[in-house]
N, C-alpha and C positions, 0 to 999 in steps of 0.2 A: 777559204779566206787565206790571202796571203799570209806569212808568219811573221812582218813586222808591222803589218795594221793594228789600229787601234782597235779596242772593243771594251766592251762595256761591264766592269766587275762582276753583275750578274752571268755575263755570258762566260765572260774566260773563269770563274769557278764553275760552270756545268761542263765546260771543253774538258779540263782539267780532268774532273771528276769522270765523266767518258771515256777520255783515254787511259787513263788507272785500270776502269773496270774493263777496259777492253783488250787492257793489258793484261788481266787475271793479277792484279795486286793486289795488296793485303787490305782487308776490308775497312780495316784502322784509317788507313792511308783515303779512303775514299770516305766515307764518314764522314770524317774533319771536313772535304769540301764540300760537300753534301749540305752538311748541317750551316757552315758557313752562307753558301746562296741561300739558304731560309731567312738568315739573316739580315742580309744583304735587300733580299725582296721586301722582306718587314720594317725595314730601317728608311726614313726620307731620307731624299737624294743630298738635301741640303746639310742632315746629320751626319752621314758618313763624311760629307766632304771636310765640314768643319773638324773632327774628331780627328782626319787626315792630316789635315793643318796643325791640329795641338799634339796628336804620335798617343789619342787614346781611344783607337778603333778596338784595341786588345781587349778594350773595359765590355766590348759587345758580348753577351754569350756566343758562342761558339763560333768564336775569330782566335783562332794563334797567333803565331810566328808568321808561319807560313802562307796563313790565308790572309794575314793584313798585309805584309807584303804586296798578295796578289792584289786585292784590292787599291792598298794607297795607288800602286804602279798604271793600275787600268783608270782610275779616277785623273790620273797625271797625265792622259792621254797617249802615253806607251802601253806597249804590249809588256807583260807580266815575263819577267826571266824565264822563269818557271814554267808558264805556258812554251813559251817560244823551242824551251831546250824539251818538254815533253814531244812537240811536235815533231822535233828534227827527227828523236829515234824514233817516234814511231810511223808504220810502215804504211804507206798507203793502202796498201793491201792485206792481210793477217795472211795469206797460202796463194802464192801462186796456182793459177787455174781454175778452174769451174767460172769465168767470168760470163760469159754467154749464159751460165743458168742461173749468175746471180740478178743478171739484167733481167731473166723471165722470168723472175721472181716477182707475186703480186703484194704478198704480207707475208706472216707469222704465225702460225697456228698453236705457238705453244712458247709460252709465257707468263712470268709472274711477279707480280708486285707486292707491298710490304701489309697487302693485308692475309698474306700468308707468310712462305718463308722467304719474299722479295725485298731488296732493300731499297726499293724510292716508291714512293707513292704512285699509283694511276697515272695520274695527270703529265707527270717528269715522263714516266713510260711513253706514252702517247708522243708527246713533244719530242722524244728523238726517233720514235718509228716513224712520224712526219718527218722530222728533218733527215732520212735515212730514203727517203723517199718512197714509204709502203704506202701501200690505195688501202690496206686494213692488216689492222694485227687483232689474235684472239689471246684474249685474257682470259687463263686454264691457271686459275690460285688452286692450291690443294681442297681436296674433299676433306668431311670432318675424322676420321679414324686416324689419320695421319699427325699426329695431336704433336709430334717434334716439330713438326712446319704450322704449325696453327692452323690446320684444316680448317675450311668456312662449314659452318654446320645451316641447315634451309633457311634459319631466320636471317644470321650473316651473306650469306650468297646471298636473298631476296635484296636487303639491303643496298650489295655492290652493283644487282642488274638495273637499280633505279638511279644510281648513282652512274652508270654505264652510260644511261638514255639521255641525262642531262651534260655528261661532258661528250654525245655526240650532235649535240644542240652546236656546238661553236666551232666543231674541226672540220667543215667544209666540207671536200670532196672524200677526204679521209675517214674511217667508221671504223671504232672500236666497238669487235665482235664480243658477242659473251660464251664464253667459255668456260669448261674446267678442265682441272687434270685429276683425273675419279679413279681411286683407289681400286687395284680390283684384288678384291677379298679370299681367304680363305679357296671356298667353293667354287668362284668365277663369278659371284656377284659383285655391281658396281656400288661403292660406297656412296649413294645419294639414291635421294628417293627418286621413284619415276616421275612425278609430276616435275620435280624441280628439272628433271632432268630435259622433261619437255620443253621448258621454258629456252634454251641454250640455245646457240646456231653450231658448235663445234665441239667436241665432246673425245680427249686424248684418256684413254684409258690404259695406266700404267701397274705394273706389279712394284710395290714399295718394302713388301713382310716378305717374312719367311722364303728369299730369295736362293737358299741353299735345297727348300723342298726337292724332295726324290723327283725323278725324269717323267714318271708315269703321273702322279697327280699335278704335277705343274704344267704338265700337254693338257691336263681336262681342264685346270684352271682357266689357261689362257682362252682356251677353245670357246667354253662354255661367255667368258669376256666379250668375244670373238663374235659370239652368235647372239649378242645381246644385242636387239634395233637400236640403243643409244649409244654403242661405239661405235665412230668415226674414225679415229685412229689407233693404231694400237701402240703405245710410249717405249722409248729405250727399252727392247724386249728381251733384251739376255741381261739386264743390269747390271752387265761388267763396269768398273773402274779401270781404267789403264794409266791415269795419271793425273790422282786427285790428292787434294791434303785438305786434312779437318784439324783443326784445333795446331796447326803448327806440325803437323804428324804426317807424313808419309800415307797414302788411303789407295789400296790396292783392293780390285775387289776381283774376282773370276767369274766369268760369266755362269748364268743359272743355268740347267738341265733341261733340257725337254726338244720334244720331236717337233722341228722347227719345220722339216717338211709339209707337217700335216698342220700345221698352225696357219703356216702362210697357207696353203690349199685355201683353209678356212677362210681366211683374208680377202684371197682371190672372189672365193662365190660368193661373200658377202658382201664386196663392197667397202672394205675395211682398209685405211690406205697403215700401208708401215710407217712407221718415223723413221727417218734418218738425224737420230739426235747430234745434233752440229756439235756440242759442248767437248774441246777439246779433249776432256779427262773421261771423257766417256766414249765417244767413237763408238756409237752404236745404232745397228747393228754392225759386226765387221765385216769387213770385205766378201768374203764367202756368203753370209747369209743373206747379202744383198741382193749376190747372183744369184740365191738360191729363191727369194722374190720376185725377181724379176722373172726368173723363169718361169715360175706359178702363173702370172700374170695381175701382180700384186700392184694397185696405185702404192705412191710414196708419195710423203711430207717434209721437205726439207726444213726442220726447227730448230730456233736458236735453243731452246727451252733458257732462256734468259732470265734471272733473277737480280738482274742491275740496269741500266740502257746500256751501260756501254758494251754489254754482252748480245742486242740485238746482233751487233755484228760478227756474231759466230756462224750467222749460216753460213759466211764464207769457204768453212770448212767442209761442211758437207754439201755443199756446191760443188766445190774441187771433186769430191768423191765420186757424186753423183756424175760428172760429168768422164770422168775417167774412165767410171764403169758404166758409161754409157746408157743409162736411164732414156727413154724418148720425154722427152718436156712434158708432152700432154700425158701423162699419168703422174708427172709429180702436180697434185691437188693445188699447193697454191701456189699456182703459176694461172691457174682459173683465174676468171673475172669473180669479181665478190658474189655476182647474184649466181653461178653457177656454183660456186663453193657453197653456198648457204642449203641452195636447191641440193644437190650431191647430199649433204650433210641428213637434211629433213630429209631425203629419201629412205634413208634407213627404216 
């Protein structure tokens, strides 16, 4: 959409909101509009306008400064300052290159919403991997051990896959996958039981603990992950941080230990695609260990692991990667059609 069209308060606070998070800004910052379009959705058209007219939209829960502005301005049939000037800096693109692989790209295989450690609801998620142009994203909210991200425990997941089936009743051509991202444990076991686990179509199994463990049990950890029929993928597998911040704080982390040779070997026999987690602060795995996959003969996932919408669009990044270091398409998984991904996935 051009930058000085009109558009619709609902819409230019999720643009907003989009571009913030797609810009990695401070989560405050996105919030306020966030919480604002809930607003905005709940409030008649005819409320907001009069309230516009008297200067007492502020009185709404969660309208400021900022978001009544945007709103009076969109109701006034201008576009919002605010919007207009987010639009200019931001870039059409987030990294030069990988465009060819971001066009073969079909979905998303690893993402999460705020019935874990995500912050927009389902529905929001859905509504910009549609308008992003995905045929399907998988929804991978944390397993229950993971109790800092509110890990889903069987009765929670059971809950979310009913809730799954009824927002794929109304998104057309488009199908939100059911998925997790499953803890993997101590020993190499997956945090969730097997039955639940059977229910899934996509199944990203990541190391979250004890990420500094010795060389020698974190190769059986993975492995034993690795050989398990319900892993599908295997998530950001060195867990390095390269340029993260928690709490306002600076968040470096170094990658974990272990015989990456033999893990991808494992990969390769099993069918087990690597991620390429797109998440700038993470860039994982690095360069090396990509070639050191591919060489194997390992499929790969290029994943936003998105915890906002506007973070869908981080596969950009490792698109660029993938395509630099030369990845062939047909072995990165979703670039498949849905029903051969699904098919792929249940073959394990």
């Amino acid at each position: 959409m051009p930058h000085d069209e009109p558009i619709e308060p609902i819409d230019a606070l999720r643009r907003i909101a989009f571009l913030l998070e797609r810009s990695r800004a401070g989560t405050y910052r996105v919030k306020a509009f966030r919480q604002a379009a809930d607003t905005v959705i709940s409030t008649p058209r005819d409320e907001l306008e009069q309230r516009a007219e008297q200067g007492t939209l502020h009185d709404l829960p969660g309208i400021g400064k900022s978001t009544e502005a945007v709103v009076r301005e969109a109701l006034a049939g201008d576009r919002p300052a605010y919007l207009t000037s987010l639009e200019e800096k931001s870039p059409e693109r987030l990294v030069e290159g990988g465009e060819r692989y971001r066009d073969a790209l079909r979905g998303d295989c690893h993402s999460h919403s705020d019935w874990s450690d995500g912050g927009s609801p389902i529905p929001e998620m859905v509504a910009t991997a549609m308008e992003l142009g995905h045929e399907y994203q998988v929804l991978t909210d944390h397993s229950p051990t993971l109790r800092v991200a509110n890990g889903l425990s069987a009765e929670r997941l059971t809950k979310q896959l009913a809730l799954i089936d009824r927002i794929n009743e109304h998104t057309g051509d488009f199908t939100l996958l059911k998925g997790i991202e499953v803890d993997i444990l101590d020993e190499g076991e997956l945090d969730q039981t097997p039955a639940m686990l059977d229910k899934l179509d996509v199944r990203v199994a990541s190391v979250h603990s004890k990420l500094k463990m010795a060389k020698s049990p974190m190769t059986r950890r993975m492995i034993a992950a690795v050989r398990n029929p319900h892993t599908n993928i295997l998530g950001h597998c060195t867990g390095r941080m390269v340029d993260g911040e928690r709490r306002g704080k600076a968040l470096r982390r170094d990658q974990s230990a272990f015989d990456a040779e033999a893990v991808f070997a494992e990969c390769a026999e099993h069918d087990v695609a690597v991620e390429i987690n797109s998440r700038p602060e993470r860039q994982d795995p690095p360069d090396e260990l990509i070639d050191m996959a591919l060489a194997a003969g390992c499929l790969f996932s290029i994943d936003s692991d998105a915890h906002a919408p506007g973070q869908l669009d981080f596969v950009e990044y490792g698109c660029e990667r993938a395509q630099r270091l030369a990845i062939p398409l047909d072995r990165i998984v979703n670039t498949w059609p849905k029903e051969e991904l699904i098919a792929w996935a249940a073959g394990r």
